[in-house]
C-alpha positions, -999 to 999 in steps of 0.1 A, spaced: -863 612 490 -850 584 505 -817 590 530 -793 566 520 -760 553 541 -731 565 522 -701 548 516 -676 555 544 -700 569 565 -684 585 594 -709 597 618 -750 606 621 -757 639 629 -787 644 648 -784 610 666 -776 627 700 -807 647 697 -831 619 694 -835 620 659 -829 588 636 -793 606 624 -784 615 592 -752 594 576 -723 617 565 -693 611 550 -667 636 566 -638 645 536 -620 676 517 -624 693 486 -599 721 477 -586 719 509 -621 730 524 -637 702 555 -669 691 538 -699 669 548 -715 647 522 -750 630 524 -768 602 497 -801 608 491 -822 581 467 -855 595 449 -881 566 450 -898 559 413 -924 587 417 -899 612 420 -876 597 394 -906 606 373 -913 636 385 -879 650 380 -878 627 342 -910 653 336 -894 689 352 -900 688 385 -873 707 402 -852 698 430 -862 722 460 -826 718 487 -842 735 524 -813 746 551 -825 755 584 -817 780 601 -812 814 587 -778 819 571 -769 797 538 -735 779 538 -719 769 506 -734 740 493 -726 713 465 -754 690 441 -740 662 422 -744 627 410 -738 596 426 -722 565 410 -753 544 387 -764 515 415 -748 481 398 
């Protein structure tokens, strides 16, 4: 997968460590503070996901926040 910049990016996290940063969108939902990254899948994933493949989501570290998977918008 392919990190994308997402609209209304408000700050990289990571970047202060000395890693390339990761582009998050900083907003609310239900009232709750939430963090929201764009991710593209190049073609061979497109068609591995078209045929089954799964989508595997890894957190590091060893407790598991609440998490969200969606859709984006269809690229114009």
């Amino acid at each position: 997968m392919l990190i994308n910049a997402i609209e209304g990016t408000t700050r990289r996290l990571g970047k202060a460590q000395g890693y390339n940063g990761l582009p998050v969108k900083d907003h609310v939902i239900d009232g709750l503070r939430a963090m929201t990254t764009s991710w593209q899948p190049t073609p061979a994933e497109i068609k591995a996901i078209a045929d089954g493949a799964p989508i595997h989501v890894t957190l590091l570290g060893s407790s598991h926040p609440p998490i969200l998977l969606a859709l984006g918008e269809v690229p114009k």
